[in-house]
N, C-alpha and C positions, 0 to 999 in steps of 0.2 A: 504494500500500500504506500503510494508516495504523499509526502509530508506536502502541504501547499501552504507558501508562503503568504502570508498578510499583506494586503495593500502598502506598499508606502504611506505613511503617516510622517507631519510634522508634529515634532515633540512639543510637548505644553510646558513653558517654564524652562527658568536656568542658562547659563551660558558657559564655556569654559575658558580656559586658564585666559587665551588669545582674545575673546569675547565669542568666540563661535561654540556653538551649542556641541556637547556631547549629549549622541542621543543615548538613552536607555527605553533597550526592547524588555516590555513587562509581561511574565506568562501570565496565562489563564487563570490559575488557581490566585495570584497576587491582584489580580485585579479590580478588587472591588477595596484594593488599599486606597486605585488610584483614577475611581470614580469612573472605572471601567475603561479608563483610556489603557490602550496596549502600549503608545512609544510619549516618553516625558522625558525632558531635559532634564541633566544633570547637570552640577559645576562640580569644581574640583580639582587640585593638581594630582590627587593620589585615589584609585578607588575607593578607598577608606572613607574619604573626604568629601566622595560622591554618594555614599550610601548613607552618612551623617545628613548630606544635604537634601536627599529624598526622604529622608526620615524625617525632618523639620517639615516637611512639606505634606507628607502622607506617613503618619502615625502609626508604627505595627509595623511597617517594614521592614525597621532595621532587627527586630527580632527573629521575621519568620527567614533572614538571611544569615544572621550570628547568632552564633552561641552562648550563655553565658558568659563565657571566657573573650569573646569577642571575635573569634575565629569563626569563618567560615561555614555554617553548619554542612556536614559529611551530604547532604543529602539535597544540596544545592549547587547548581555545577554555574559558574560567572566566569563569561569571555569575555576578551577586549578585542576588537578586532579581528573576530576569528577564533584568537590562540586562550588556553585555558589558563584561567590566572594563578592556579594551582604549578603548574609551570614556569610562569612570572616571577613574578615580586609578589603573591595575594593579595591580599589588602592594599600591600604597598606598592602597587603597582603603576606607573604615572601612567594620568590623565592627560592628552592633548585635546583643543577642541578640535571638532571633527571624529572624535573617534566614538565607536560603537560598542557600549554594553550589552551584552546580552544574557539575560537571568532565563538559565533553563532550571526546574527540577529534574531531577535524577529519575530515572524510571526502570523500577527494578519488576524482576517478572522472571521468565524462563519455563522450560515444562522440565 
């Protein structure tokens, strides 16, 4: 079954480091954080910094994305561009404007 991509959407809110918008792409399950829009701007030099500033903005997110400890939760998978920030720098990973977050959950299953 092939996956089919979402319309392009301009993001709501936010600018980055340059003044140009970092977009973030919001899953399904997150979206009623963010009043059902799928793509909202983020600012920020560092993901970190981005996920603070969509939490000020939409409440509950920065939890159902970290951990207590502030790390990652295992079961949330966050790319920049493509690449998996777990590969990166995590958290710390720099933000340019122009670049593209993308909050996937994990999707476990198998027979």
């Amino acid at each position: 079954m092939a996956m089919q991509r979402e319309p392009e959407q301009e993001p709501t809110g936010g600018t980055g480091s340059a003044g140009l918008t970092i977009t973030v792409r919001i899953p399904m399950p997150l979206r009623k954080l963010t009043g059902e829009e799928s793509v909202v701007a983020g600012e920020g030099s560092t993901l970190a910094e981005c996920i603070d500033g969509l939490e000020a903005r939409y409440p509950g997110l920065k939890e159902r994305l970290c951990d207590e400890t502030g790390d990652l939760r295992r079961f949330v998978n966050v790319y920049v561009n493509g690449e998996d920030v777990r590969f990166l720098d995590g958290l710390s990973t720099p933000l340019t404007g122009g670049d593209e977050v993308s909050i996937v959950p994990a999707v476990a299953g198998g027979s």
